[in-house]
PyMOL Python script that loads the backbone (N, CA, C, O; Angstrom):
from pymol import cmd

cmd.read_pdbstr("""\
ATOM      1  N   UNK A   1     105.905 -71.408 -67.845  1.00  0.00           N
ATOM      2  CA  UNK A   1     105.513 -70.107 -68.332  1.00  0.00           C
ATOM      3  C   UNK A   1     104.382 -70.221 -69.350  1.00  0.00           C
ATOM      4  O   UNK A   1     103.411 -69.481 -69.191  1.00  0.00           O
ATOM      5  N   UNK A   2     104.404 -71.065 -70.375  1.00  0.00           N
ATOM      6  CA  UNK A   2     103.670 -71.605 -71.031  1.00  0.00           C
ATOM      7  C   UNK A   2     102.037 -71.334 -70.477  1.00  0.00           C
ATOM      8  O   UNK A   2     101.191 -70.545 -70.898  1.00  0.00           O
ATOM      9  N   UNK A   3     101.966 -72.604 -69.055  1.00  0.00           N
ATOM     10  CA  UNK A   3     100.807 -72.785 -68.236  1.00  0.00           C
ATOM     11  C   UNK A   3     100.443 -71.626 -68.396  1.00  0.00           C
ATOM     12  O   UNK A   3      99.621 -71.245 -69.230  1.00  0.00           O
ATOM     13  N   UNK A   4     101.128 -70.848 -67.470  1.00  0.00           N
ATOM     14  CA  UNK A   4     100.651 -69.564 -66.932  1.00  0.00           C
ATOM     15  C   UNK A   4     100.237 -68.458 -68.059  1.00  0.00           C
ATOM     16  O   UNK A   4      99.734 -67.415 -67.641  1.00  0.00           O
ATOM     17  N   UNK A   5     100.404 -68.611 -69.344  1.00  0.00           N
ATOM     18  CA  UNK A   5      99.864 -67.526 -70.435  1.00  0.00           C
ATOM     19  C   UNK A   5      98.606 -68.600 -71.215  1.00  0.00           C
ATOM     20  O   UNK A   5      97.806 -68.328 -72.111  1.00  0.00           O
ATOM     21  N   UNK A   6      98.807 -69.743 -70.539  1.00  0.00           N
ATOM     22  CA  UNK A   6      97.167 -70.616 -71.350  1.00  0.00           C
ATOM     23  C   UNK A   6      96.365 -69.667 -70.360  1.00  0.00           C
ATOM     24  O   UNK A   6      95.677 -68.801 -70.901  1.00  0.00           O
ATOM     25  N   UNK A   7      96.374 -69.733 -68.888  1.00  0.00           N
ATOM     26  CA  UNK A   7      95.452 -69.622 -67.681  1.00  0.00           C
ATOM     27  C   UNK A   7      95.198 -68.074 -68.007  1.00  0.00           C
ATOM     28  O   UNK A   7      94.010 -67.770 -67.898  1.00  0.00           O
ATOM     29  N   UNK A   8      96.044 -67.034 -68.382  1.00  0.00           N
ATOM     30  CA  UNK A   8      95.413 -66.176 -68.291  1.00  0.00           C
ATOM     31  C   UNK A   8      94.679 -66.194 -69.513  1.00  0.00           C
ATOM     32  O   UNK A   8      93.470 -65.969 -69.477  1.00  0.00           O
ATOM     33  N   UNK A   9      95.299 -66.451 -70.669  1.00  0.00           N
ATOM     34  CA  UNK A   9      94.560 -66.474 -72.197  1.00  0.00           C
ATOM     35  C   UNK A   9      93.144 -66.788 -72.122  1.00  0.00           C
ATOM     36  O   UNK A   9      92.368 -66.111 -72.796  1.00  0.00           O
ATOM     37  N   UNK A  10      92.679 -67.793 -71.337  1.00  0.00           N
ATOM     38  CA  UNK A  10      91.490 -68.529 -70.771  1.00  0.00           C
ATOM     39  C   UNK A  10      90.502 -67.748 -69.691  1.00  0.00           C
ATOM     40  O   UNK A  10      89.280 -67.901 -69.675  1.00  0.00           O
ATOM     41  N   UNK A  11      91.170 -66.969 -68.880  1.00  0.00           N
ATOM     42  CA  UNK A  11      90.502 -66.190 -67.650  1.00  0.00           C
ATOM     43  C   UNK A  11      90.402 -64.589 -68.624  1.00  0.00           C
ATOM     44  O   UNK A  11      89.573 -63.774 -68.217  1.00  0.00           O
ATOM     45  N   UNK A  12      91.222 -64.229 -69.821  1.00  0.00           N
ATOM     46  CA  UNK A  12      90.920 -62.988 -70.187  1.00  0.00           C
ATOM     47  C   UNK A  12      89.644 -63.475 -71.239  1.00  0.00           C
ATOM     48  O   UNK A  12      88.628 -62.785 -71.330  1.00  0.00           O
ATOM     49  N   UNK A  13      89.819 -64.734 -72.010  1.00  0.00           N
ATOM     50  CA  UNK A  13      88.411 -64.953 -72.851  1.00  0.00           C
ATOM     51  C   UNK A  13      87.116 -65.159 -71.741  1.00  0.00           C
ATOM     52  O   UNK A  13      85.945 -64.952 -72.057  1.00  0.00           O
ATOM     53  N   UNK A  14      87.492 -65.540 -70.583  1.00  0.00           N
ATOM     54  CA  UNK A  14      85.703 -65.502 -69.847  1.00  0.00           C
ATOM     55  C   UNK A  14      85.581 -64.001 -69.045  1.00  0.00           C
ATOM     56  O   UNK A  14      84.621 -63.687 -68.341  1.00  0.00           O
ATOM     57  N   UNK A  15      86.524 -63.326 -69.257  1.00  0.00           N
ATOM     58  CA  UNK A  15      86.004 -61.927 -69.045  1.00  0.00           C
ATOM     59  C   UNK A  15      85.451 -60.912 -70.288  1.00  0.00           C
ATOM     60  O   UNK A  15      85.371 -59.686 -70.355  1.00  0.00           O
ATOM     61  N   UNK A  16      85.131 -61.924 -71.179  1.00  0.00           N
ATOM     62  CA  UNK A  16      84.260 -61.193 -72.335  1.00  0.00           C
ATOM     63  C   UNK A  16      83.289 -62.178 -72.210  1.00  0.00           C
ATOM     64  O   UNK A  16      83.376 -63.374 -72.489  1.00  0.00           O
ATOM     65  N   UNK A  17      81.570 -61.018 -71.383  1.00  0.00           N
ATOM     66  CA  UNK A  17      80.885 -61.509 -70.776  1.00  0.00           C
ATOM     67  C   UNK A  17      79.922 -61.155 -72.345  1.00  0.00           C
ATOM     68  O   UNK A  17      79.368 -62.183 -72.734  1.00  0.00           O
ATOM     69  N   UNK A  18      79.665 -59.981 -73.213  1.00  0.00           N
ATOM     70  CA  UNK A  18      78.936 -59.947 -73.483  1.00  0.00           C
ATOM     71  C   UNK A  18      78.313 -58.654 -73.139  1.00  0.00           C
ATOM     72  O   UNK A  18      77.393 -58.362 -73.901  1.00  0.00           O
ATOM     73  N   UNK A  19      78.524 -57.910 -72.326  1.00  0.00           N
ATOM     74  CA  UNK A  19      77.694 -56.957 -71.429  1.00  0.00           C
ATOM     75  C   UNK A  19      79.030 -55.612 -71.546  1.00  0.00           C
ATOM     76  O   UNK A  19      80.002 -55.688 -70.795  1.00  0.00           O
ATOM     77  N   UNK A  20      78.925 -54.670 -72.367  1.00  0.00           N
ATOM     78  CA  UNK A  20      79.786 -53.707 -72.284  1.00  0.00           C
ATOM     79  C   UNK A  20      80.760 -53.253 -71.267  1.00  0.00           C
ATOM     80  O   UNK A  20      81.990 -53.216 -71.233  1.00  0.00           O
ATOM     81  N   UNK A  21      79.777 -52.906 -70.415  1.00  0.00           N
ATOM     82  CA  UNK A  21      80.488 -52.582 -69.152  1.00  0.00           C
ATOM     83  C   UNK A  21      81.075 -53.812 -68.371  1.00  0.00           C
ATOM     84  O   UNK A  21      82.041 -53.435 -67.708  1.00  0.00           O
ATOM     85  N   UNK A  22      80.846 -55.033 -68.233  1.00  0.00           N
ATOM     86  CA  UNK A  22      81.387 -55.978 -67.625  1.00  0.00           C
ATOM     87  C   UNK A  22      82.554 -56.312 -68.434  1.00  0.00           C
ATOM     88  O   UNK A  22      83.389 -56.950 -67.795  1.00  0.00           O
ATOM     89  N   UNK A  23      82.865 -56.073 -69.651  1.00  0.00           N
ATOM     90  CA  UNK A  23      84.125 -56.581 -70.408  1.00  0.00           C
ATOM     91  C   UNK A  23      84.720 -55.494 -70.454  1.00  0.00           C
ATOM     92  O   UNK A  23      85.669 -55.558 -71.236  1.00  0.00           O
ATOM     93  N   UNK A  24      84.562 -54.164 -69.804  1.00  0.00           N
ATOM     94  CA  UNK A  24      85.307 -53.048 -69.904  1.00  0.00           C
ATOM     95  C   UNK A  24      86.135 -53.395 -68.397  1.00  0.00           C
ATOM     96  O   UNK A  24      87.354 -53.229 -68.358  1.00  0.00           O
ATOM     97  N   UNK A  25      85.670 -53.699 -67.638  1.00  0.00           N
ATOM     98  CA  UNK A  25      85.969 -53.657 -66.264  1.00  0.00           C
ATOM     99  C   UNK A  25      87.027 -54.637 -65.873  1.00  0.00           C
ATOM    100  O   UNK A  25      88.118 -54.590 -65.306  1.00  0.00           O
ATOM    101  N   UNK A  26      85.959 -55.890 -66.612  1.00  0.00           N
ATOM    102  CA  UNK A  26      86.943 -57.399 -66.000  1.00  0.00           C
ATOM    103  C   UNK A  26      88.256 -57.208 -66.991  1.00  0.00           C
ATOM    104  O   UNK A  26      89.326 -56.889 -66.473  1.00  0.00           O
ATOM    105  N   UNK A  27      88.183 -57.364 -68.116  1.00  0.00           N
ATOM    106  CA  UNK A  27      89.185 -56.846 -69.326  1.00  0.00           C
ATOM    107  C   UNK A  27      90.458 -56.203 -68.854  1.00  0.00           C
ATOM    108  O   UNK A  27      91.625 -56.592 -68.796  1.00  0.00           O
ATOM    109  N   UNK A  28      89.711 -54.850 -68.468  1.00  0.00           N
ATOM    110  CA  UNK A  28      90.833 -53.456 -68.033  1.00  0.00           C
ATOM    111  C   UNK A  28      91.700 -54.384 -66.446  1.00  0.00           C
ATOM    112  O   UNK A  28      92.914 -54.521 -66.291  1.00  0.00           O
ATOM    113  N   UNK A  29      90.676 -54.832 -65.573  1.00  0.00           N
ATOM    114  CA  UNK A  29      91.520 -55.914 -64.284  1.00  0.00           C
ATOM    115  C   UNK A  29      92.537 -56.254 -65.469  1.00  0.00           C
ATOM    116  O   UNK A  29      93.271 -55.429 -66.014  1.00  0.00           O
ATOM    117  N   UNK A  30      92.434 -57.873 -65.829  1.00  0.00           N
ATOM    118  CA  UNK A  30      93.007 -58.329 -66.020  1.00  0.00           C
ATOM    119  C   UNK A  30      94.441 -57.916 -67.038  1.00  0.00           C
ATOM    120  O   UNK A  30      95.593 -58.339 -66.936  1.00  0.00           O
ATOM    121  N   UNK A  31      94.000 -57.178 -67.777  1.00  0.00           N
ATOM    122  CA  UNK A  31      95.441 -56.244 -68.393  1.00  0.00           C
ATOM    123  C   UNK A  31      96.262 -55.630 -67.134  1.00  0.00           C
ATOM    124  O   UNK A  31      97.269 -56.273 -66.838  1.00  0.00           O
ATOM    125  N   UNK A  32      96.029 -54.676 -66.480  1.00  0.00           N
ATOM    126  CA  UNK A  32      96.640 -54.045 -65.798  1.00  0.00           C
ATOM    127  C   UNK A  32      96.974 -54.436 -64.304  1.00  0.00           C
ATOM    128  O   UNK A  32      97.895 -53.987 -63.622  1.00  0.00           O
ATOM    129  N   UNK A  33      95.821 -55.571 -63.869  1.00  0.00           N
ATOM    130  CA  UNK A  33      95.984 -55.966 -62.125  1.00  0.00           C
ATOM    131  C   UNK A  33      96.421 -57.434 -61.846  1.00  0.00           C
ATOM    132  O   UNK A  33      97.126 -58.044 -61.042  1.00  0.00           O
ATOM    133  N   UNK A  34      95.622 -57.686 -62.944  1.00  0.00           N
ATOM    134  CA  UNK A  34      96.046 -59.205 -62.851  1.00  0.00           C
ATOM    135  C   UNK A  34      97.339 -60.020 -62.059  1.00  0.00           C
ATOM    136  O   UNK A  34      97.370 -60.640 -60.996  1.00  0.00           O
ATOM    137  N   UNK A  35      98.423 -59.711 -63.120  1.00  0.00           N
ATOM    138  CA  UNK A  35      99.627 -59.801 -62.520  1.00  0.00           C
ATOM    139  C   UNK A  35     100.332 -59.758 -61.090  1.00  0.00           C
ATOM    140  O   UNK A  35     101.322 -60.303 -60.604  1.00  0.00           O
ATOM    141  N   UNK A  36      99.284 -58.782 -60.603  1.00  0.00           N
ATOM    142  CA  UNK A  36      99.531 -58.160 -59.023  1.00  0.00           C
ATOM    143  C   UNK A  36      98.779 -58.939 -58.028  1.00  0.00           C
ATOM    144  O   UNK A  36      98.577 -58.599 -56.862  1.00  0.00           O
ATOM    145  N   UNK A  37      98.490 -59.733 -58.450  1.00  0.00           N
ATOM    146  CA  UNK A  37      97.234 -60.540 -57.317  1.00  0.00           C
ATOM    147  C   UNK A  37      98.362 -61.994 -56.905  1.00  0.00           C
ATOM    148  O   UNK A  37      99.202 -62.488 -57.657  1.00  0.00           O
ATOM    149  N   UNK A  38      98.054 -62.377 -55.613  1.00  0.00           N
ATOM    150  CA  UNK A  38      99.052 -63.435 -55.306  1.00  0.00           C
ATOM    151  C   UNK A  38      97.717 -64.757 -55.232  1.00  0.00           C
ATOM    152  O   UNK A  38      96.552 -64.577 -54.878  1.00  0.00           O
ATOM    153  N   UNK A  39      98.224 -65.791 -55.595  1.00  0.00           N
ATOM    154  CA  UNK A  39      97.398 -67.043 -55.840  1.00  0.00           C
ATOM    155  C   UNK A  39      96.166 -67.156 -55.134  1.00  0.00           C
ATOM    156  O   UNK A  39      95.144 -67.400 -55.776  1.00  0.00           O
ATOM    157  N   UNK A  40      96.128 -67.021 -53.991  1.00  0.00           N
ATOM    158  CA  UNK A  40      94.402 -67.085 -53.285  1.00  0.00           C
ATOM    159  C   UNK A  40      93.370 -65.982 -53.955  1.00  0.00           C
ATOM    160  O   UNK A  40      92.141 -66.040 -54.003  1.00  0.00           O
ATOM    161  N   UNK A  41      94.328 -64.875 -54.499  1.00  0.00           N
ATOM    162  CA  UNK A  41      93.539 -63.990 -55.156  1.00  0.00           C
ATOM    163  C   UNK A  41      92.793 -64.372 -56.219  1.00  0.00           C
ATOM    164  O   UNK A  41      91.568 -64.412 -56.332  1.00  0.00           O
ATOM    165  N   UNK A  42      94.144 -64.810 -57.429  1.00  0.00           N
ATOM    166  CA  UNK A  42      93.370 -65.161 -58.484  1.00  0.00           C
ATOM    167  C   UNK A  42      92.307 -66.204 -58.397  1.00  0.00           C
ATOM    168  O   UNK A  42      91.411 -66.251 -59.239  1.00  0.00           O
ATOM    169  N   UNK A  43      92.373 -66.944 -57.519  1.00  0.00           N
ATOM    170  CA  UNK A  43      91.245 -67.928 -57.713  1.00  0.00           C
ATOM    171  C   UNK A  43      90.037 -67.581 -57.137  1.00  0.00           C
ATOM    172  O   UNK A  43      89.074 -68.347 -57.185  1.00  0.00           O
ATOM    173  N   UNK A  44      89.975 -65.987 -56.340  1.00  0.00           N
ATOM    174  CA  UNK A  44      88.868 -65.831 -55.998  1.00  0.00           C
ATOM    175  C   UNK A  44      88.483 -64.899 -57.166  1.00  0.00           C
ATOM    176  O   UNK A  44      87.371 -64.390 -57.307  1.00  0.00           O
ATOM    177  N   UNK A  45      89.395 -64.761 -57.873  1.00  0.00           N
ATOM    178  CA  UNK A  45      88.783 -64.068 -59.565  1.00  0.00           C
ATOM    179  C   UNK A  45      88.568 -64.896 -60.261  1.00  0.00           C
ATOM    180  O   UNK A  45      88.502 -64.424 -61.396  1.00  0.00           O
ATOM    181  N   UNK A  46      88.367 -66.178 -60.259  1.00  0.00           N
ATOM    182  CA  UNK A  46      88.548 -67.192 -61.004  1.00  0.00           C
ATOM    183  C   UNK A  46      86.558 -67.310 -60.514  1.00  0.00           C
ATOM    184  O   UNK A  46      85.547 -67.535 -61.179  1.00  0.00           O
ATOM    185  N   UNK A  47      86.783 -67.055 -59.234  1.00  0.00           N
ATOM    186  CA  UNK A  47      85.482 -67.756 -58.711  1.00  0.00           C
ATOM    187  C   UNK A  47      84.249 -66.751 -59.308  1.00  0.00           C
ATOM    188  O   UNK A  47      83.129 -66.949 -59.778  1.00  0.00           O
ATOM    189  N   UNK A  48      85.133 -65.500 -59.007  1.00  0.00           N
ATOM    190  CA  UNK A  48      83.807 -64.249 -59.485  1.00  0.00           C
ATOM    191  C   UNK A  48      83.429 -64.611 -60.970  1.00  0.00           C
ATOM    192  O   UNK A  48      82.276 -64.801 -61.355  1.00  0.00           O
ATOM    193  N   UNK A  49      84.432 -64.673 -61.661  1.00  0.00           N
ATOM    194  CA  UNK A  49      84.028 -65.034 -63.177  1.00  0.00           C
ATOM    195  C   UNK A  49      83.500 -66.441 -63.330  1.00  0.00           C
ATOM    196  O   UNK A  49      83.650 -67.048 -64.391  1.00  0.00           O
ATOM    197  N   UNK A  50      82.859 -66.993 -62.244  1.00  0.00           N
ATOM    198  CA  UNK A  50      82.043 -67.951 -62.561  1.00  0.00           C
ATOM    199  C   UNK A  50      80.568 -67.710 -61.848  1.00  0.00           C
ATOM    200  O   UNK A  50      79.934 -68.692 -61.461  1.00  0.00           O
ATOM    201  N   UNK A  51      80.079 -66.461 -61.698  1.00  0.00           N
ATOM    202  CA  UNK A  51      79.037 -65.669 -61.574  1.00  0.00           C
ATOM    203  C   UNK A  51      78.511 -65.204 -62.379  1.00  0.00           C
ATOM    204  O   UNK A  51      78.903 -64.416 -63.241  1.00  0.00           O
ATOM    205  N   UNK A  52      77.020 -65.888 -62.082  1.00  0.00           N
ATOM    206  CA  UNK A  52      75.707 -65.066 -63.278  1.00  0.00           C
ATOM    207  C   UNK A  52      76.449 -63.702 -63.808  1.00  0.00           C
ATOM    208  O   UNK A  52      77.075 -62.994 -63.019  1.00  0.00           O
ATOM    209  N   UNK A  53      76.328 -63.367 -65.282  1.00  0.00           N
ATOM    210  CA  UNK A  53      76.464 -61.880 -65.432  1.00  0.00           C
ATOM    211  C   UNK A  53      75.638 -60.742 -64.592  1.00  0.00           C
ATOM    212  O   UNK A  53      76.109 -59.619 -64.411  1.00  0.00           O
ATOM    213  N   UNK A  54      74.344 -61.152 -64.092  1.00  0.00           N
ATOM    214  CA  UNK A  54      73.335 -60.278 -63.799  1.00  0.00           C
ATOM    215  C   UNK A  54      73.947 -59.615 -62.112  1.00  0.00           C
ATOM    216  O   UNK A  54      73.868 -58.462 -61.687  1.00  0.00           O
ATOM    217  N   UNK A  55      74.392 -60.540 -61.613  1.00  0.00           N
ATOM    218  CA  UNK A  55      74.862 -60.744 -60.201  1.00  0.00           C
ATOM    219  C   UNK A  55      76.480 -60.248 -60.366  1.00  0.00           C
ATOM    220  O   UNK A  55      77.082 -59.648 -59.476  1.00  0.00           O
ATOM    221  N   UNK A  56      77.032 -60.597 -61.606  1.00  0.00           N
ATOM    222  CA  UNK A  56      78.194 -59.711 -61.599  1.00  0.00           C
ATOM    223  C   UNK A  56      78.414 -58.400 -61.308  1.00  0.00           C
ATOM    224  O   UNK A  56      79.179 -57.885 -60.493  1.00  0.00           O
ATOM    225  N   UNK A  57      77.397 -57.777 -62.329  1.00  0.00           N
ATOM    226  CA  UNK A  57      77.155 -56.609 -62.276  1.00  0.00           C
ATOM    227  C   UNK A  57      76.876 -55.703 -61.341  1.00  0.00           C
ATOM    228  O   UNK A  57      77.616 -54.759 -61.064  1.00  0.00           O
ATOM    229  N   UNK A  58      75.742 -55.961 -60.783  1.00  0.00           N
ATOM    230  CA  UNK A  58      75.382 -55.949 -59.025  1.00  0.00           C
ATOM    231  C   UNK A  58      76.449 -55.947 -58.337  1.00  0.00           C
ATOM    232  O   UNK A  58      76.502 -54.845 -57.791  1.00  0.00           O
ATOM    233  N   UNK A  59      77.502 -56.684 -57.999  1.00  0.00           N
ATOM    234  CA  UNK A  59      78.567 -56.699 -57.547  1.00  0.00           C
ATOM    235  C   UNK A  59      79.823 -55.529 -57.842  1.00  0.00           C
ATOM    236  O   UNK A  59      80.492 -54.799 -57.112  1.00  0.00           O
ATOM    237  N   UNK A  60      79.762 -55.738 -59.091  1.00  0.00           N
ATOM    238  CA  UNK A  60      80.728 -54.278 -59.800  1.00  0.00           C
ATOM    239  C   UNK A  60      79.805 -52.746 -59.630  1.00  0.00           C
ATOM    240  O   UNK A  60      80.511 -51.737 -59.634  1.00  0.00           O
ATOM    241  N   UNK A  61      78.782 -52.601 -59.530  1.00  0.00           N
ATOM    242  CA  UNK A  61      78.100 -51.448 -59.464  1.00  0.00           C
ATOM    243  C   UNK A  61      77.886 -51.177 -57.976  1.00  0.00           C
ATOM    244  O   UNK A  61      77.682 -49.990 -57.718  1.00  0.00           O
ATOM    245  N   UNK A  62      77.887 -52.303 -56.595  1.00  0.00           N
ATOM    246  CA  UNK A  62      78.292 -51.795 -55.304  1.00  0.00           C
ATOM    247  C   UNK A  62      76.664 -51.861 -54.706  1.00  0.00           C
ATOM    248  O   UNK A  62      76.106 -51.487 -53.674  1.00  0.00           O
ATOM    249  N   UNK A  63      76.146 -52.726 -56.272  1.00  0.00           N
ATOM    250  CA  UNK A  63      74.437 -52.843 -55.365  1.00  0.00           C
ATOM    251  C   UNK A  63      74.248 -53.879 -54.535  1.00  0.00           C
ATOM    252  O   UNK A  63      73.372 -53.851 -53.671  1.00  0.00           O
ATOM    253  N   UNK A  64      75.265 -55.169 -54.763  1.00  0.00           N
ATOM    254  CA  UNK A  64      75.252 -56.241 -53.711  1.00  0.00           C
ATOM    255  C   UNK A  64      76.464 -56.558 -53.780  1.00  0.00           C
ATOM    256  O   UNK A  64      77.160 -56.542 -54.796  1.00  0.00           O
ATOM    257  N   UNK A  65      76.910 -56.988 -52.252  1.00  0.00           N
ATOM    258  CA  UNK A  65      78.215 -57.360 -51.479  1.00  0.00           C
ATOM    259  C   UNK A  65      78.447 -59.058 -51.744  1.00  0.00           C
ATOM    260  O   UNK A  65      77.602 -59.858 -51.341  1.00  0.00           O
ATOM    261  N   UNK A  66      79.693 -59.506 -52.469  1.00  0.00           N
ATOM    262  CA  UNK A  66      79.500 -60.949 -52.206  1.00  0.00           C
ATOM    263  C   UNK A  66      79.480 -61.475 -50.860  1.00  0.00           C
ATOM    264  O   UNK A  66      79.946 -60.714 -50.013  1.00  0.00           O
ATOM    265  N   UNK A  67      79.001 -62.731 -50.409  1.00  0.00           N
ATOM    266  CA  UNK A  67      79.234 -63.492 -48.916  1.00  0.00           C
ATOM    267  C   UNK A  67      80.515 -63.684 -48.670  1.00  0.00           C
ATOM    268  O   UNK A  67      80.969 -63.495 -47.542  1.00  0.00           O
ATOM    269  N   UNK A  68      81.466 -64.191 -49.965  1.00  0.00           N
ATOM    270  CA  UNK A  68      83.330 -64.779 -49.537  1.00  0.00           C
ATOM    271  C   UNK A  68      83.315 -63.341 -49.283  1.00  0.00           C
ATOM    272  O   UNK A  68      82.528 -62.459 -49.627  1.00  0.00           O
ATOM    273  N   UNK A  69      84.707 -63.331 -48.389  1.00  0.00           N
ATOM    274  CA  UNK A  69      85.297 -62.275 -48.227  1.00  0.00           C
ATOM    275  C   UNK A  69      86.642 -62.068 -49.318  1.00  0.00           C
ATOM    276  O   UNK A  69      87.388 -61.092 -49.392  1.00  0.00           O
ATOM    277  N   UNK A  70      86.665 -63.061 -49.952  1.00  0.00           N
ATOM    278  CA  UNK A  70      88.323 -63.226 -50.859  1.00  0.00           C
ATOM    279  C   UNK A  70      87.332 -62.447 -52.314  1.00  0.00           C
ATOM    280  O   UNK A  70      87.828 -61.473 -52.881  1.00  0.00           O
ATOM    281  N   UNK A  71      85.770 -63.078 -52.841  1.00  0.00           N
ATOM    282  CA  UNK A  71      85.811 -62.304 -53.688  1.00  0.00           C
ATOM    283  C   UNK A  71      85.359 -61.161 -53.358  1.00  0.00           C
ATOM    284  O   UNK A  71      85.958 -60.294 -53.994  1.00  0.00           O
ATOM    285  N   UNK A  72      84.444 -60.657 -52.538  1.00  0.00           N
ATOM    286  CA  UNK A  72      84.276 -59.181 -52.067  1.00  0.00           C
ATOM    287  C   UNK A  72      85.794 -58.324 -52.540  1.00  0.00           C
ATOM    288  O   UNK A  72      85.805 -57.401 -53.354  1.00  0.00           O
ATOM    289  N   UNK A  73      86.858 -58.793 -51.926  1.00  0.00           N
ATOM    290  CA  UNK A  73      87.859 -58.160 -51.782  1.00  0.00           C
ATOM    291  C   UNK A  73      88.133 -58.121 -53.285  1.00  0.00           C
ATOM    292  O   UNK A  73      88.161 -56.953 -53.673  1.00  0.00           O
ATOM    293  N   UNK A  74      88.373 -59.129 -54.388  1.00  0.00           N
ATOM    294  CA  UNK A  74      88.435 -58.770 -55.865  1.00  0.00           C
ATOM    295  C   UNK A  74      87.392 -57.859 -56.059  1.00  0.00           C
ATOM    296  O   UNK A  74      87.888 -56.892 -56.638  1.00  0.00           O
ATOM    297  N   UNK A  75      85.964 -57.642 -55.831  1.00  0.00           N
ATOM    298  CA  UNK A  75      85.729 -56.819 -56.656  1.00  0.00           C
ATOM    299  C   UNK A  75      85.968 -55.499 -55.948  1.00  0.00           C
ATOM    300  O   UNK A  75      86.067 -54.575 -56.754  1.00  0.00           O
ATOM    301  N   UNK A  76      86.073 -55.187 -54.850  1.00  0.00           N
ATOM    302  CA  UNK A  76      86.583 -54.218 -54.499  1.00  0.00           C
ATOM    303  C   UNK A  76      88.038 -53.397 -55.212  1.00  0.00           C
ATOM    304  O   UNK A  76      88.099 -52.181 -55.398  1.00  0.00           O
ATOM    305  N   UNK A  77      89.135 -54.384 -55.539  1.00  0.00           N
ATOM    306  CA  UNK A  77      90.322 -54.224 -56.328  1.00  0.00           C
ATOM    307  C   UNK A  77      89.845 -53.774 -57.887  1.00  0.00           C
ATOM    308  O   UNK A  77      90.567 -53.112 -58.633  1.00  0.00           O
ATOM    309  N   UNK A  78      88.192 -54.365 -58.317  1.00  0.00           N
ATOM    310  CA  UNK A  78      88.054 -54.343 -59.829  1.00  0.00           C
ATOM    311  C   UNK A  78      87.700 -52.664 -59.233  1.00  0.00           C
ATOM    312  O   UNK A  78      88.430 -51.794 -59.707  1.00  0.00           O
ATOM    313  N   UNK A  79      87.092 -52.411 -58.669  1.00  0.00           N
ATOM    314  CA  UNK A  79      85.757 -50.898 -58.934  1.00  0.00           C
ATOM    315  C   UNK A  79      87.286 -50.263 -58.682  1.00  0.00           C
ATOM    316  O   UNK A  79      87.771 -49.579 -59.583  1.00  0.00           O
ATOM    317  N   UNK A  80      88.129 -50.520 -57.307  1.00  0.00           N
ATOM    318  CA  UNK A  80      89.072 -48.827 -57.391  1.00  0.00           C
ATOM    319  C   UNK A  80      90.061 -48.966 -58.807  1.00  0.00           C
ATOM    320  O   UNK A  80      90.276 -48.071 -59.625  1.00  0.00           O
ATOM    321  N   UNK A  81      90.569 -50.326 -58.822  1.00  0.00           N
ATOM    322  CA  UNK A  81      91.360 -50.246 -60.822  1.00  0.00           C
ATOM    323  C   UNK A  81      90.295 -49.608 -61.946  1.00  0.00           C
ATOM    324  O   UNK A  81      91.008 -49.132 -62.830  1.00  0.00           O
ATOM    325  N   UNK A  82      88.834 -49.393 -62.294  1.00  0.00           N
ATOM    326  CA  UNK A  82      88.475 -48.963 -62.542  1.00  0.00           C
ATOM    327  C   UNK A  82      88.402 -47.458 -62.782  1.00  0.00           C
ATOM    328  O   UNK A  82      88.471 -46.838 -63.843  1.00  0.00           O
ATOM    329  N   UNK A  83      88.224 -46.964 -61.348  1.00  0.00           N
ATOM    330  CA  UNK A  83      88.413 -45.582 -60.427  1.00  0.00           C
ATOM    331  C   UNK A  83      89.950 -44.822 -60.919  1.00  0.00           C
ATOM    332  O   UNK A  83      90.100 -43.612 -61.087  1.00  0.00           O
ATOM    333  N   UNK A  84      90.738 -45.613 -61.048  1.00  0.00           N
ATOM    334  CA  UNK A  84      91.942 -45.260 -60.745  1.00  0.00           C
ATOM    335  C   UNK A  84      92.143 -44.796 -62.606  1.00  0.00           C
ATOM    336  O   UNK A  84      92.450 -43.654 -62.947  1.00  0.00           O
ATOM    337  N   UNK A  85      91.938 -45.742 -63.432  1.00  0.00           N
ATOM    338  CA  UNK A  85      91.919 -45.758 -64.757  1.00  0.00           C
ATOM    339  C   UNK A  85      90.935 -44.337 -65.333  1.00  0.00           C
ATOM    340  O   UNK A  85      91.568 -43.579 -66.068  1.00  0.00           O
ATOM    341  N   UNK A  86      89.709 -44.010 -65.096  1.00  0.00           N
ATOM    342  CA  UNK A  86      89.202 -42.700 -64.970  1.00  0.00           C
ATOM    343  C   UNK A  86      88.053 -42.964 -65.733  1.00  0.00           C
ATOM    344  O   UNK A  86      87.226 -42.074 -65.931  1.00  0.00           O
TER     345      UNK A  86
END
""", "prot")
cmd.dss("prot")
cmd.show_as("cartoon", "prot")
cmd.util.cbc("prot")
cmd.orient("prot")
């Protein structure tokens, strides 16, 4: 249990990018969705948060599609948890 509150402690500090809106987004995921994602997931959130901020963004704003289909599908989960939050 331990592990598992370093890993997120660690994945919620690299979702403070610096960039308002990107630490509003990844932040708000990880409080509220996080939990809900089953292991292939998180590591394709693991993977997005190891993306340029510039290209993050792009990605969260729906101006470019990633190539994986595992992170496409996270950020798809980030914009409607977003959506859903208001």
């Amino acid at each position: 249990m331990q592990t598992q509150t370093r890993d997120f402690s660690r994945l919620y500090w690299q979702c403070r990018r610096g960039m308002l809106e990107l630490d509003l987004l990844l932040q708000g995921f990880m409080e509220r969705r996080y939990h809900l994602l089953t292991r292939p997931q998180q590591r394709a959130f693991e993977q997005l948060l190891a993306t340029s901020d510039q290209l993050l963004l792009e990605y969260l704003m729906g101006r470019t599609v990633p190539i994986d289909t595992e992170v496409a599908n996270i950020v798809q989960q980030i914009r409607k948890a977003a959506e859903d939050q208001g």
